[in-house]
C-alpha positions in Angstrom: 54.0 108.6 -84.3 50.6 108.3 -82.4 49.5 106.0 -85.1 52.3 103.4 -84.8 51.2 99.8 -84.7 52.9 98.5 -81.2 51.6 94.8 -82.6 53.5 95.8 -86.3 56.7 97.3 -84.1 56.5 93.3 -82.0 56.7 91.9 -85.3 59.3 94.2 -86.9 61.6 93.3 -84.1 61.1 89.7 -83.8 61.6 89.5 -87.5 65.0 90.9 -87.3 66.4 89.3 -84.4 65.4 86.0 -85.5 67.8 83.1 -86.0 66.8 80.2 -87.6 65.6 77.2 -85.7 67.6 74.1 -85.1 65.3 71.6 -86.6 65.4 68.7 -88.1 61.6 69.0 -90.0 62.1 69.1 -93.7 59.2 71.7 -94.5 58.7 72.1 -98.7 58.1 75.6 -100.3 54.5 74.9 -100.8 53.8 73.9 -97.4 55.3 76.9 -96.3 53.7 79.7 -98.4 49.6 76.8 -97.6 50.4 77.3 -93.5 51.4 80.9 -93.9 48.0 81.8 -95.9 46.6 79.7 -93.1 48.1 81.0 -89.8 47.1 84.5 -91.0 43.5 84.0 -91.9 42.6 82.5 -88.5 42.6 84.9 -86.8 40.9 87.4 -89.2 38.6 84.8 -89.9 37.7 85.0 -86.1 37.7 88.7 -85.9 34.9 88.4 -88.4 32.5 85.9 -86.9 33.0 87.9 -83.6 32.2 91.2 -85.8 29.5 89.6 -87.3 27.9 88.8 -83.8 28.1 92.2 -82.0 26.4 93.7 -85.6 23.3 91.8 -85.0 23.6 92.1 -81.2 24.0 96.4 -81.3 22.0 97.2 -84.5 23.7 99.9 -86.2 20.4 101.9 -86.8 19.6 102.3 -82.4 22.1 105.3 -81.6 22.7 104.3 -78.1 24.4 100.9 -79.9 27.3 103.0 -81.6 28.9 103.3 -77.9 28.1 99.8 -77.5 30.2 98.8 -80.4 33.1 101.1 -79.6 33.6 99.6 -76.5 33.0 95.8 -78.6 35.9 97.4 -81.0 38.5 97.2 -77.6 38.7 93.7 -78.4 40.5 94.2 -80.9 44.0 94.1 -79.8 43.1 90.8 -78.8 43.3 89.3 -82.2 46.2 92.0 -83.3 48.1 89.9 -80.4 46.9 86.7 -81.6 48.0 87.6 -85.5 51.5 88.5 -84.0 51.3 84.6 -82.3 50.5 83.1 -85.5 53.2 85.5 -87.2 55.7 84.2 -84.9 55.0 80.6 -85.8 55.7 81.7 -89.3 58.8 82.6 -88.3 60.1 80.0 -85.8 57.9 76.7 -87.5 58.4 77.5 -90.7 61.5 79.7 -91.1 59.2 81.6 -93.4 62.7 84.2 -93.4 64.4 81.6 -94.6 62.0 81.0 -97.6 61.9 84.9 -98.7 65.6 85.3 -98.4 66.2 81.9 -101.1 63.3 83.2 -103.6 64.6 86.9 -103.5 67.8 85.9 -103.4 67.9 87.9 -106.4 67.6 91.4 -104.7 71.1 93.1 -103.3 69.8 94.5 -99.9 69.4 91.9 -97.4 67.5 93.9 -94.5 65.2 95.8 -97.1 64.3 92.3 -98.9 63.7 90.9 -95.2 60.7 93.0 -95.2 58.5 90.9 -97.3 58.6 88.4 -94.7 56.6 91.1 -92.8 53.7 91.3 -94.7 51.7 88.4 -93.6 51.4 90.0 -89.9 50.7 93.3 -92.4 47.6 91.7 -94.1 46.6 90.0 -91.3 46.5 93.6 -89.1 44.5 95.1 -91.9 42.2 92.8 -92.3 41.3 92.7 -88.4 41.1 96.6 -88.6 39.1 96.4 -91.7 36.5 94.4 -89.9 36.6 96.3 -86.5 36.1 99.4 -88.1 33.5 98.3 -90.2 31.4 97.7 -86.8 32.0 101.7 -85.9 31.3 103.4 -88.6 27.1 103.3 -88.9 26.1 100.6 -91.4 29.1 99.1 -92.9 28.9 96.3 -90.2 25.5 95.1 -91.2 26.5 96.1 -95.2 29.3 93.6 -95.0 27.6 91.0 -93.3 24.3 91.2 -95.0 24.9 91.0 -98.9 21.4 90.6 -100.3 21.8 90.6 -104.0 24.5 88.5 -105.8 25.0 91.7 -108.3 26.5 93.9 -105.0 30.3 93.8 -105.5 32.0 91.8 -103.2 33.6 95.5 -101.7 32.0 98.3 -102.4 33.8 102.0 -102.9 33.7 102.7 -99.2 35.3 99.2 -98.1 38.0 99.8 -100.9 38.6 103.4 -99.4 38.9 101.6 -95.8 41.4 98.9 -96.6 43.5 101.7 -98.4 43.2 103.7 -95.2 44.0 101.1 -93.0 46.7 100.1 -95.1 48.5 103.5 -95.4 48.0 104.0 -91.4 49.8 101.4 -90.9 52.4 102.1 -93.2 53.1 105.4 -93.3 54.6 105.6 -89.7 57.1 103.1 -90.7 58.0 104.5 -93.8 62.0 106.2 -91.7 62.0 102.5 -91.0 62.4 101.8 -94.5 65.0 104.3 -94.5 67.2 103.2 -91.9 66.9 99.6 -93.6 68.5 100.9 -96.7 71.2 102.9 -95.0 71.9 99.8 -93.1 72.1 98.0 -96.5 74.0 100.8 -98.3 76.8 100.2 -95.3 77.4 96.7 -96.8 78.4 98.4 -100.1 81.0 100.3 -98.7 84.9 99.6 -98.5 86.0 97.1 -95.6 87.9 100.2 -93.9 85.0 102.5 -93.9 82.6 99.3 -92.9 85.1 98.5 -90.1 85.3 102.0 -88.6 81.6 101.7 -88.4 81.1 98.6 -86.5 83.8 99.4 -84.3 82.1 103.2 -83.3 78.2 102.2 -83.6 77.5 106.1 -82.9 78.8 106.8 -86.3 75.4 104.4 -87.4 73.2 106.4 -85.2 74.6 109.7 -87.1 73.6 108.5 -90.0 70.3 107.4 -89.5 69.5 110.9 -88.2 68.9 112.3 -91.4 66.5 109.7 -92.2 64.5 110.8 -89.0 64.7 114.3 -90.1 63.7 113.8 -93.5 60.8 112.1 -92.2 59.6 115.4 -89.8 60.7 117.8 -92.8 59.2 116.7 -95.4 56.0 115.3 -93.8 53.7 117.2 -95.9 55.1 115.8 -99.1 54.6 112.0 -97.9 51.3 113.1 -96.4 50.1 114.1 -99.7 51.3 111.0 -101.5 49.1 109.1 -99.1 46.3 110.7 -99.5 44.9 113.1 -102.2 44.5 116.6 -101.8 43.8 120.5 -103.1 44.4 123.3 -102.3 41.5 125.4 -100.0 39.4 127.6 -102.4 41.3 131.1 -102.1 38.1 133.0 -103.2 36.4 131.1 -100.3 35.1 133.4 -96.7 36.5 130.0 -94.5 40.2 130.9 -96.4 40.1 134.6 -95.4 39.3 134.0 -92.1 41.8 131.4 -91.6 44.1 133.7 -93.3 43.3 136.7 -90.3 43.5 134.0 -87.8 46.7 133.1 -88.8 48.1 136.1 -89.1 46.7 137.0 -85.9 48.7 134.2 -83.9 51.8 135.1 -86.1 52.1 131.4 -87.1 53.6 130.7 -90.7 52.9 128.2 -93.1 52.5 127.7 -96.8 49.4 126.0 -97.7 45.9 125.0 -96.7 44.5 121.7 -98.1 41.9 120.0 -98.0 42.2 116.0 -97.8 39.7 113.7 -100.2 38.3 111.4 -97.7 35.7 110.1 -100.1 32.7 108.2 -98.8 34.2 107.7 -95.1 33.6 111.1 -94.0 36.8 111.6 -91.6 36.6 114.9 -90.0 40.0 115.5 -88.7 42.7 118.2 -89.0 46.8 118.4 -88.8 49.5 120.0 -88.9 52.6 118.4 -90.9 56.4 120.4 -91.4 58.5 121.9 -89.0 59.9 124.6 -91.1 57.9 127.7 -92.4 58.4 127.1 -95.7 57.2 123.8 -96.2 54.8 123.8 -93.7 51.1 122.8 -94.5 47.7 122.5 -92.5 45.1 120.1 -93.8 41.8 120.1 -93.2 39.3 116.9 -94.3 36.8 117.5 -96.9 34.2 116.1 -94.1 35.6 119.0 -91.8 34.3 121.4 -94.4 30.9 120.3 -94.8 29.6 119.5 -91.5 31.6 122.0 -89.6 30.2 125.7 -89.5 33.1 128.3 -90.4 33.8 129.6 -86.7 33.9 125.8 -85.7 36.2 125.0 -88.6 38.5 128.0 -87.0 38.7 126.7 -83.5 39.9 123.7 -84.6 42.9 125.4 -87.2 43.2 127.2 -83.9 44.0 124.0 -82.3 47.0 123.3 -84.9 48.2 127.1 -84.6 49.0 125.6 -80.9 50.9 122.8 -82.0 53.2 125.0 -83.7 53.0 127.8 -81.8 54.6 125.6 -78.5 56.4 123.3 -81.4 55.6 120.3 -80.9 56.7 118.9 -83.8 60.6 119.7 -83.0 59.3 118.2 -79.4 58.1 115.3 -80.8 61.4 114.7 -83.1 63.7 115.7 -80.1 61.6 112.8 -78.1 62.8 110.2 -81.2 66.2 111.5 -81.4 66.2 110.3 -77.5 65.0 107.0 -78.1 68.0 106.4 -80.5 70.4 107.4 -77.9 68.9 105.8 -75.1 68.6 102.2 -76.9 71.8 102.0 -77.1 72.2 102.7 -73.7 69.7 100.3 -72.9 70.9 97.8 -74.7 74.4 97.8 -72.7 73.4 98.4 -69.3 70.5 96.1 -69.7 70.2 93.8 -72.8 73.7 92.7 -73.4 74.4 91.7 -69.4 71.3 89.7 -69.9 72.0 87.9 -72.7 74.1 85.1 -71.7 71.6 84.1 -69.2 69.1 84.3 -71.9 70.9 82.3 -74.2 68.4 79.4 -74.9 65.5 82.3 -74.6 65.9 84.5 -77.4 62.7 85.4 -77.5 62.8 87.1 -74.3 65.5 89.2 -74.9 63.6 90.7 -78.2 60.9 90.9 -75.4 63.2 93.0 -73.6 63.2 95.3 -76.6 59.5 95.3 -77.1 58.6 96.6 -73.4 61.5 99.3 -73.4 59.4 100.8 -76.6 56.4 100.0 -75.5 57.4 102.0 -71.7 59.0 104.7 -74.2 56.2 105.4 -77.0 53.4 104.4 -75.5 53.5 105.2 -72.1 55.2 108.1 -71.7 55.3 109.3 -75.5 51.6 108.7 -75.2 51.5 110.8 -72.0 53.4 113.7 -73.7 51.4 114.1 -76.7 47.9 114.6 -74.3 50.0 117.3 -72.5 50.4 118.8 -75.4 46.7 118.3 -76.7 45.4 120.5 -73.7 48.2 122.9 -74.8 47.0 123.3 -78.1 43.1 123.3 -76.4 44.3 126.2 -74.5 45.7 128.1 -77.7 42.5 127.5 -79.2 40.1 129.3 -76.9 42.4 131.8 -75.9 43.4 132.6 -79.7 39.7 132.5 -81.2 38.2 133.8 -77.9 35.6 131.3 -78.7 35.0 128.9 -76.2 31.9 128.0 -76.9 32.4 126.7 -80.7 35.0 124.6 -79.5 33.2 122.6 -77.3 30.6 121.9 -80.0 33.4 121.5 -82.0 34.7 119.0 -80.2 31.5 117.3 -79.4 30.9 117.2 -83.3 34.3 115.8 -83.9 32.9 112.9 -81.7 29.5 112.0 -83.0 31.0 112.1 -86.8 33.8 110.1 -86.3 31.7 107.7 -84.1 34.2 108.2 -80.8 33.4 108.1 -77.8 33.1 111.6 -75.6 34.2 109.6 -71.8 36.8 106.7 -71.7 38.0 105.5 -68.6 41.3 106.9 -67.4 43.1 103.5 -67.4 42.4 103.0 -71.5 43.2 107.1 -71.8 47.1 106.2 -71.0 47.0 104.4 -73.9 45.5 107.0 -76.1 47.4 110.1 -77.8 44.3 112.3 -77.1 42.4 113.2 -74.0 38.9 112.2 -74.2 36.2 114.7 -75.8 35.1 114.7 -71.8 38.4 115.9 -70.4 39.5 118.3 -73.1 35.6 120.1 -72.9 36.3 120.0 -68.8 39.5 121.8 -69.6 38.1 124.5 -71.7 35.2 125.0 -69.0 38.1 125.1 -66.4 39.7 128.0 -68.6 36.1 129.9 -68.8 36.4 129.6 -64.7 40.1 131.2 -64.8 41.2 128.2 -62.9 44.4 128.2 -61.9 45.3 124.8 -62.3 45.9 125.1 -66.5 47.8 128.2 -66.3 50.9 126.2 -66.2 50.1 125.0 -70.0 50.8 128.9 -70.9 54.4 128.1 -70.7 56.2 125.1 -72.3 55.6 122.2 -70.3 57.9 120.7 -67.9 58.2 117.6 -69.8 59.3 119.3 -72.6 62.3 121.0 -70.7 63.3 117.7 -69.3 63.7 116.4 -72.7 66.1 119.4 -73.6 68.3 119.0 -70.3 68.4 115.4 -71.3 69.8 115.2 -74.8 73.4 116.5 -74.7 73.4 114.3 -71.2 72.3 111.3 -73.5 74.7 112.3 -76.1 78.0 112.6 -74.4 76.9 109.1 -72.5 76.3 107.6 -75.9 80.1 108.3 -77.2 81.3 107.5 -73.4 79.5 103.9 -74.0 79.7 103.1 -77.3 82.5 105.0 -78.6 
């Protein structure tokens, strides 16, 4: 959820609360798909050239240049914004909709086939990303723009590797949207009766859609490993018997370790993925594994003991079964009174949308999951007893996935994670028995709130909409 695109979620909602245009501007087929190809390359065209500049300005090979270029790589969301105003004239100039729904006419589910219309502002995200993160990671910037022999493929391996992980970051989040989609679609299908009772109590929709959200946190694991290849962690290996006694030492069950195949980009990152026992499963990076010594390697597992230990997962699914309840509440206390004085502006009323999930998942979502990071921080230490390989830990975790160990507390909010800075201030605060993080021992107050809300949000729900 921490990787959702908000710029991807804009254009996801404009897309489906668009109504076509009353114009009179005969547009062809062909101009439509020439000014589409158009109106998405600009501004990945620009991202370029702008990428291009801060590669020769910050020289990859100078080391104090890689925080340089972080900071550069900020600028990214302004051209993410920009590719959602050049998406939007897609949709609104050239009733690109339009055109995708008359050549798949062909295809049964309207909403599902909708999607295509989507993937312009898709390619046009990746290839911004592509380009950003090209200027991070040490080298590729100055590889890309600096091809000196015409026998160099046009991508190499790691480029191909970093356009498919852009491309399944960006996916994968939305993959329950997919689902709802065709549930949504699949409604169509049914008699009038059944389709009648379901318009007339939208709750029953909601009902069903929550088994698409809980298929999503169940079976995480499985789509996680269809994304991106894996094995299993060498069982005659030391690191898998101590992980083993660490395990068993927090009393945390799971199924599997595995190791993700990161190839050439050298991600060194862990998770956690399944809520259940059973089909639980903790990956760890192939990067992780070489660069990381073994005591390292187990403050970090550690680290996604915590996660499970507090459950955050179920928190974090409780927090989206929330936002389904609340939207609707939002929509008729707040939406629906504006929209007949928003009539002529429907724009602003899908804006309406976009800033109640932008206050939801990325503000206080956002805010939730760092909470929850220092909770896991605090598992960590006090599990392994091992402060001190933490900290390097952590301070590793920074310098091989070029981050940077202080932001500034305004960019933080926007940001799942704490800073490398705070979290290592944390864990000295823990070595000095301060008081002030003994209240992450417990389950966080937010976390209590969100329990006391849900059967208030429920029974409102059926009051409202029933």
């Amino acid at each position: 959820m921490g990787q959702i695109s908000i710029i991807l979620i804009a254009g996801l909602l404009f897309l489906f609360s668009f109504e076509p245009p009353e114009t009179s501007i005969e547009i062809s087929g062909a101009q439509v798909v020439l000014w589409t190809f158009v109106l998405t390359g600009v501004p990945a065209l620009l991202a370029y050239f702008v990428t291009a500049y801060a590669s020769r300005a910050f020289p990859a090979h100078e080391q104090e240049n890689l925080s340089k270029r972080y900071t550069f790589k900020r600028f990214m969301i302004v051209f993410e914004v920009l590719s959602l105003g050049t998406y939007l004239c897609n949709l609104y100039l050239l009733n690109l909709p339009g055109f995708i729904d008359k050549q798949f006419a062909f295809f049964p589910m309207a909403n599902l086939r909708q999607i295509v219309s989507l993937l312009p502002l898709l390619i046009g995200l990746i290839c911004i990303r592509f380009t950003f993160q090209c200027l991070i990671i040490q080298g590729d910037a100055d590889e890309i723009h600096s091809r000196s022999t015409a026998a160099q493929p046009f991508l190499t391996k790691k480029h191909r590797e970093m356009l498919s992980l852009q491309l399944k970051f960006l996916i994968f989040p939305l993959i329950p949207m997919f689902g709802y989609l065709i549930t949504v679609d699949l409604i169509y299908w049914l008699p009038y009766s059944a389709k009648l009772f379901i318009v007339e109590h939208p709750y029953v929709l909601i009902a069903l859609i929550l088994p698409v959200l809980a298929f999503a946190y169940l079976f995480a694991p499985l789509l996680m490993q269809f994304l991106w290849k894996t094995k299993p962690l060498a069982e005659d290996s030391v690191l898998k018997q101590k992980l083993e006694r660490l395990t068993k030492q927090s009393g945390v069950k799971y199924r599997e370790i595995v190791v993700w195949q990161t190839g050439t980009l050298l991600i060194a990152n862990a998770a956690v993925a399944g809520t259940l026992p059973w089909n639980r499963k903790i990956f760890l990076t192939d990067a992780l594994l070489r660069y990381f010594t073994d005591e390292q390697i187990e403050t970090i597992v550690a680290h996604e003991l915590g996660h499970i230990h507090y459950r955050h997962i179920p928190t974090y699914m409780l927090f989206s079964l929330i936002y389904l309840l609340s939207y609707p509440l939002f929509y008729v206390l707040i939406e629906k009174p504006l929209g007949p004085l928003l009539a002529e502006l429907p724009l602003l009323l899908t804006l309406c949308s976009l800033l109640f999930f932008i206050v939801y998942f990325v503000l206080l979502f956002r805010y939730l999951s760092r909470r929850c990071e220092h909770q896991a921080d605090l598992y960590a230490v006090e599990l392994t007893e091992n402060p001190e390989a933490f900290k390097t830990a952590l301070t590793n975790l920074a310098v091989l996935n070029a981050l940077p160990k202080s932001i500034r507390r305004f960019f933080e909010i926007f940001n799942t994670h704490p800073s490398i800075h705070r979290r290592i201030e944390f864990v000295n605060q823990w070595i000095a028995k301060s008081s002030a993080i003994q209240r992450y021992k417990n389950y966080l107050l937010e976390v209590k709130i969100l329990i006391a809300l849900f059967p208030i949000f429920c029974i409102l729900a059926v009051l409202l909409l029933g």
